[in-house]
C-alpha positions in Angstrom: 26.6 3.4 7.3 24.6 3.8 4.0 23.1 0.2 4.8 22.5 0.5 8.5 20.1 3.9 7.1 18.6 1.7 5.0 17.5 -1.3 7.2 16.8 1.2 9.7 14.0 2.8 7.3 13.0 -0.3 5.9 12.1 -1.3 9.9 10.4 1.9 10.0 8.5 2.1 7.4 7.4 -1.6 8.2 6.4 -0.5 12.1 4.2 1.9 10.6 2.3 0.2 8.1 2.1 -2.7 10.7 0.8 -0.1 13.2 -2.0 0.7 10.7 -3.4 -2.0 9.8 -4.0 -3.2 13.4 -5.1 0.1 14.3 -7.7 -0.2 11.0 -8.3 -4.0 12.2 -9.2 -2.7 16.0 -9.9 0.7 17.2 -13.0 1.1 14.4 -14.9 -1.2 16.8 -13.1 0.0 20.1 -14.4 3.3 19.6 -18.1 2.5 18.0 -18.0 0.3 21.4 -16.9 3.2 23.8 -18.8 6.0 22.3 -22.1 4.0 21.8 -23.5 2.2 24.7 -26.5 0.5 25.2 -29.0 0.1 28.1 -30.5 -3.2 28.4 -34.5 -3.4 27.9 -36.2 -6.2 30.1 -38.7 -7.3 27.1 -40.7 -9.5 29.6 -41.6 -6.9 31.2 -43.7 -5.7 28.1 -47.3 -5.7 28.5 -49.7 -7.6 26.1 -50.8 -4.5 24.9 -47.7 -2.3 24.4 -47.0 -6.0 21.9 -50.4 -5.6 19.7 -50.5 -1.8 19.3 -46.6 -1.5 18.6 -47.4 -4.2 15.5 -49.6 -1.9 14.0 -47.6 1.1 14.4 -46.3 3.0 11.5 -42.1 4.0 13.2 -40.0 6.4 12.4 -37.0 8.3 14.3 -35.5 11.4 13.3 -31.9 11.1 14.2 -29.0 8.7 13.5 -25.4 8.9 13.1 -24.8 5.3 11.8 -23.1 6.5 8.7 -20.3 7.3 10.8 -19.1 4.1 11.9 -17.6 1.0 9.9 -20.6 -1.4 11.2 -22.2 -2.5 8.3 -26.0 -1.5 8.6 -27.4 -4.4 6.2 -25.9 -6.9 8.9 -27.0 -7.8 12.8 -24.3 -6.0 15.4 -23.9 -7.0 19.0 -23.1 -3.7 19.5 -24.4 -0.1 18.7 -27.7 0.8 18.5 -29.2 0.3 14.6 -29.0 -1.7 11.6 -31.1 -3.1 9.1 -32.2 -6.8 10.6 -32.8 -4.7 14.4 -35.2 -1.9 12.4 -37.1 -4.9 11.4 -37.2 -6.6 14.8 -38.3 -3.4 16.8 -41.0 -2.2 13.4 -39.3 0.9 13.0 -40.0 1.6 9.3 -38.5 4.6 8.7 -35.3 5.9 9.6 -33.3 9.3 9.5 -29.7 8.9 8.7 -27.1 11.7 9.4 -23.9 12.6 8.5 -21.2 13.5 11.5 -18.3 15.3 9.6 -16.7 17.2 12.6 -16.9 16.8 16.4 -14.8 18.2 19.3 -12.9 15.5 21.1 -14.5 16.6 24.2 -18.5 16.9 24.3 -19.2 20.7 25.3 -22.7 21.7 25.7 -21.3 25.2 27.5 -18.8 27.0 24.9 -17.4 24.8 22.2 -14.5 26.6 20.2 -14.7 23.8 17.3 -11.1 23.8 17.5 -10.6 20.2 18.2 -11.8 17.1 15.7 -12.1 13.7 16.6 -13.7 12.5 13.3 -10.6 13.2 11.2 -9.1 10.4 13.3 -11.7 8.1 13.0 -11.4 9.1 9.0 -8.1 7.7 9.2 -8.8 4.4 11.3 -11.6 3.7 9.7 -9.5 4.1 6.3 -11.8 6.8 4.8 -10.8 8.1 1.6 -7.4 10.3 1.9 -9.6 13.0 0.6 -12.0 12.9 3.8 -9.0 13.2 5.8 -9.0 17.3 5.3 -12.4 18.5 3.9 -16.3 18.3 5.6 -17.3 18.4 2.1 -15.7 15.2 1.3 -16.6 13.4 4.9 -20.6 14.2 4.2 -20.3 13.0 0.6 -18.4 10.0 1.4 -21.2 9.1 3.8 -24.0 9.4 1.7 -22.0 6.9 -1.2 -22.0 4.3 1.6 -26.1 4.6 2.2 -26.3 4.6 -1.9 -24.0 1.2 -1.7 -26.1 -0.2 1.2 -29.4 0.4 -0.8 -27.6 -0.9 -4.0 -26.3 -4.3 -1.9 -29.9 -4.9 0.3 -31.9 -6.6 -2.6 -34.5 -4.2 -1.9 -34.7 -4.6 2.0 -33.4 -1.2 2.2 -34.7 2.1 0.2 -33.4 5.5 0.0 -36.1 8.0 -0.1 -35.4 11.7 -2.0 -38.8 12.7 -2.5 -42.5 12.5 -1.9 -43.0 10.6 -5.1 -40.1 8.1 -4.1 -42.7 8.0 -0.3 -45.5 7.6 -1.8 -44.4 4.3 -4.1 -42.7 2.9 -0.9 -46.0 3.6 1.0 -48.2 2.1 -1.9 -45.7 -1.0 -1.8 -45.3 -1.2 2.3 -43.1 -4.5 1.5 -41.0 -5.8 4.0 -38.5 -3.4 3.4 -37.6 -0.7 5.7 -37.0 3.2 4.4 -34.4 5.9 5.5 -33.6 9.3 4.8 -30.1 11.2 4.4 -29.6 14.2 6.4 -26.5 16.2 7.9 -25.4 17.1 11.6 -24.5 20.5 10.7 -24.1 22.3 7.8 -20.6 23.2 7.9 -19.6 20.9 5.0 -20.8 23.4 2.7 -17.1 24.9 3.4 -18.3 28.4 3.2 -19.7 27.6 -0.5 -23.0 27.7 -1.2 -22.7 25.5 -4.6 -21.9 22.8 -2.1 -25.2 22.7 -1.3 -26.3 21.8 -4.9 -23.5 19.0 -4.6 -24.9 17.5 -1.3 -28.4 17.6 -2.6 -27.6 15.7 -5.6 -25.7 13.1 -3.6 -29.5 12.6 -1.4 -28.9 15.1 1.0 -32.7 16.1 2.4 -32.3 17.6 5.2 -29.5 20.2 6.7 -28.9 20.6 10.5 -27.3 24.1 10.4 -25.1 23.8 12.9 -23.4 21.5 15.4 -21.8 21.5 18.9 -19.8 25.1 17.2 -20.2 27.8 15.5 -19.7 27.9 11.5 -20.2 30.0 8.7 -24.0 30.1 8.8 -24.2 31.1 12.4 -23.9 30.3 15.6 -24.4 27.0 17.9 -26.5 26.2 21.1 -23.0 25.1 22.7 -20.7 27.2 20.7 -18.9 30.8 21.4 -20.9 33.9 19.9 -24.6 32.3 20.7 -24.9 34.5 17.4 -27.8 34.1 14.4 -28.1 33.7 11.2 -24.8 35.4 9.5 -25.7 36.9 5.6 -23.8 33.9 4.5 -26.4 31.8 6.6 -29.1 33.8 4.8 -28.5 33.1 1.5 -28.0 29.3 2.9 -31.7 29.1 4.2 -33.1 30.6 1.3 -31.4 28.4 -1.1 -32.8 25.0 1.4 -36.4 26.9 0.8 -35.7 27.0 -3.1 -34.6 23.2 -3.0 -37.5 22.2 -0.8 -35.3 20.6 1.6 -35.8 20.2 5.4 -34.2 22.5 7.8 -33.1 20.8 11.2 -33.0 23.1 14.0 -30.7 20.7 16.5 -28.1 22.2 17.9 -29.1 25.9 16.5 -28.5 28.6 19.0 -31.5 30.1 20.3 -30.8 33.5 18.1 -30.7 31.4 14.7 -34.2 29.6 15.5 -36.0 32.9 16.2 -33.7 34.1 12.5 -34.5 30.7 11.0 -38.4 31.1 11.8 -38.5 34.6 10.3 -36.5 34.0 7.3 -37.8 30.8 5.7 -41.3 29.8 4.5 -41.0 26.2 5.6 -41.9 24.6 8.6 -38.4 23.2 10.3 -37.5 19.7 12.4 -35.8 19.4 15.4 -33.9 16.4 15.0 -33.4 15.6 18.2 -33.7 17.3 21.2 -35.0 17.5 25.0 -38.0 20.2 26.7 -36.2 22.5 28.8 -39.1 22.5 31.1 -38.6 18.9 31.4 -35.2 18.9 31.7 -33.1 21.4 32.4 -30.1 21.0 30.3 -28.3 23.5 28.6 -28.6 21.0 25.4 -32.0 22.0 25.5 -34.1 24.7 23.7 -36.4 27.2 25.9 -40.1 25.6 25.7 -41.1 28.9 24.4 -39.0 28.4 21.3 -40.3 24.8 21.0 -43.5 25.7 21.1 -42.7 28.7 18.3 -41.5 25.9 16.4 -44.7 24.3 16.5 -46.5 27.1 15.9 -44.6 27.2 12.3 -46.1 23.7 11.8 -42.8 22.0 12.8 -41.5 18.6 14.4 -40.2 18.5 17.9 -38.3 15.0 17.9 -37.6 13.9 21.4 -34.3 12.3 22.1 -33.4 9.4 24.3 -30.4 10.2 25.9 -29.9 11.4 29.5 -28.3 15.1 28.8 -31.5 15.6 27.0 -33.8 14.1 28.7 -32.1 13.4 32.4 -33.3 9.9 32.5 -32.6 8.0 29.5 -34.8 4.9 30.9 -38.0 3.9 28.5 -40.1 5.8 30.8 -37.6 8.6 31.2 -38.0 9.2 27.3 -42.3 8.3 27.6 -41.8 11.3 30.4 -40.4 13.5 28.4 -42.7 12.8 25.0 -45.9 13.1 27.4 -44.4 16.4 28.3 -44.0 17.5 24.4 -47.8 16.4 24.1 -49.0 18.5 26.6 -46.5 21.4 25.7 -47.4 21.8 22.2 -50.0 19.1 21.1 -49.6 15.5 19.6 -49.2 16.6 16.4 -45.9 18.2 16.9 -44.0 15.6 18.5 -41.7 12.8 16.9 -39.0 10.6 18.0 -35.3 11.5 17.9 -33.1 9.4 19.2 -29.6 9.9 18.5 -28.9 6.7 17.7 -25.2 5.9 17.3 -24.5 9.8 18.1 -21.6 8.9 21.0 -24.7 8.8 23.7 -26.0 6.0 25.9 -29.8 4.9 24.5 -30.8 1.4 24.5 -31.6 -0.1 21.2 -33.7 0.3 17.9 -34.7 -3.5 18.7 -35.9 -2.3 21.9 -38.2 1.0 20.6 -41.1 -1.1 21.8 -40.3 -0.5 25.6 -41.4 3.2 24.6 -44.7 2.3 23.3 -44.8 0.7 26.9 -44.2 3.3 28.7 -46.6 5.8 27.1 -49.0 3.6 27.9 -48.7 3.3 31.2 -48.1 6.9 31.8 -51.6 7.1 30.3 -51.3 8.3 26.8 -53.9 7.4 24.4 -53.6 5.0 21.0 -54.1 7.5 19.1 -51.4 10.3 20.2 -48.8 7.3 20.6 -49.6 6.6 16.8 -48.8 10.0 16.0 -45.8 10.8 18.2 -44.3 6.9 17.1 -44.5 7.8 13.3 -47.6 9.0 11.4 -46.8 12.9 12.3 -43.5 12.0 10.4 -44.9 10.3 7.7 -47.1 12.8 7.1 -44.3 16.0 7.3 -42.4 14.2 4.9 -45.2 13.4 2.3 -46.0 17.5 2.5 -42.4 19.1 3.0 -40.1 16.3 0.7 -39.0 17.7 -2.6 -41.9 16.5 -5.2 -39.6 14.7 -7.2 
């Protein structure tokens, strides 16, 4: 009896390590595939000069969760939206990356208890550290050591900025390398301890959405249950981002916590990625009169290509909607946000140039699609980075 037990566990304990590592050797790239599709871009439609003007734009986009999946970003994908060799093929120099440690199984832009989680699962698949399996903290931080290997392993193709000294030696250089950024979806990672934030900053962290699809300690979300501000916890959170000089992102906040957040802190915030209610009305969307309080604070308003945000996620669907931005709050306010990677349909960082079409056929000028494609971000950062 003793030896059937025993070949009976022995089977079973070799089913489940089998299991594994064809679920690590798989679903990874079954579920990047699913959650991250891509709309074709005709390029021969391009005019001749949507292809001069975007070579001499300066790029950058606000939001992508990359980090997140096992693709490596130094090396060319068929699939998902961003990588290192498509940056350079589409000119887009400069690149937010952000950290997804939590996410409901189901997308919820109406009331999102937070009581789900999808991303401990793809912790395990992905074979994440055991200690990402049950803490934020650990998920965000693991995320940011893979963009610190990346830059470590690109020969210098790829540089992680911290600062406005590290952007200013990048801009003085302008080789053929391409920059990003390290930034959070959420600030929940903290855990409900604000020395965390002191951790994440040291690990690159530079700038902190504060919340996500739910409500967390700081506050409530755009999509979660109270539709609540700024707790006191949230408070001392923002204060401690304005004594860091880091970069508040307003994605996601609930429309209570943008009016709290523009009160409270001395900086000018980002919205990583959004749409313009009046252009589209989606409850993923912030009023325009809160957009345009954002700008008023000498914030970015980074538009977002995907169709709950936008309600047409074509090249001209996202042109329409930064045309609307510009004539909302002015040129100078507007930025690109994609979402790149973020479980939403969007055609590719390769393809950015079909946007630089469009706002040129819808009649923008040179100069405001130079602003709205990357110099208004260029020149936020080089103000509102930490110095050093």
């Amino acid at each position: 009896m003793s030896l059937s037990v025993r070949k009976i566990s022995i089977i079973l304990i070799i089913t489940i390590l089998t299991t594994y590592v064809l679920a690590r050797l798989f679903i990874p790239a079954i579920l990047d595939k699913a959650n991250n599709p891509t709309i074709a871009v005709d390029k021969e439609q391009i005019s001749d000069e949507a292809k001069v003007l975007h070579k001499k734009l300066t790029i950058m986009d606000w939001h992508a969760d990359t980090l997140l999946w096992n693709r490596n970003f130094l090396e060319a994908s068929d699939y998902g939206k961003i990588d290192l060799p498509r940056m350079k093929q589409g000119n887009l120099s400069f690149q937010m990356l952000t950290t997804v440690t939590k996410a409901s199984v189901e997308t919820n832009y109406v009331k999102d208890d937070g009581r789900s989680d999808i991303i401990t699962f793809a912790a395990i698949v992905q074979g994440w550290p055991i200690k990402t399996w049950n803490s934020l903290l650990e998920r965000a931080l693991y995320q940011a050591e893979k963009l610190n290997q990346y830059e470590r392993k690109s020969n210098g193709q790829l540089v992680f900025i911290k600062s406005q000294a590290d952007l200013q030696q990048h801009l003085h250089n302008r080789p053929s390398s391409v920059a990003v950024f390290l930034g959070t979806e959420g600030t929940h990672p903290l855990e409900g301890n604000i020395k965390n934030l002191d951790r994440m900053y040291a690990a690159g962290f530079r700038m902190f959405g504060l919340t996500h699809f739910f409500d967390n300690e700081l506050g409530g979300s755009l999509h979660g249950v109270s539709k609540a501000g700024l707790t006191d916890f949230g408070r001392l959170v923002v204060k401690r981002m304005d004594a860091l000089n880091v970069i508040i992102d307003l994605a996601h906040s609930s429309e209570q916590m943008v009016q709290d957040v523009l009160a409270l802190s001395n900086r000018p915030p980002v919205i990583s990625h959004t749409g313009l209610r009046g252009n589209c009305q989606s409850l993923r969307n912030l009023s325009d009169d809160l957009v345009k309080a954002v700008a008023a604070k000498g914030g970015l308003i980074a538009i977002g290509f995907w169709a709950a945000a936008i309600c047409d996620d074509s090249p001209m669907g996202i042109a329409t909607a930064i045309k609307y931005g510009i004539d909302l709050v002015g040129a100078d306010y507007i930025a690109l946000g994609s979402d790149w990677d973020g479980g939403v349909k969007t055609i590719a960082s390769n393809d950015i140039i079909s946007i630089t079409d469009a706002l040129l056929e819808l009649g923008v000028s040179e100069g405001d699609i130079r602003k709205v494609m990357g110099e208004n971000s260029i020149n936020f950062l080089a103000r509102w980075l930490p110095q050093h």
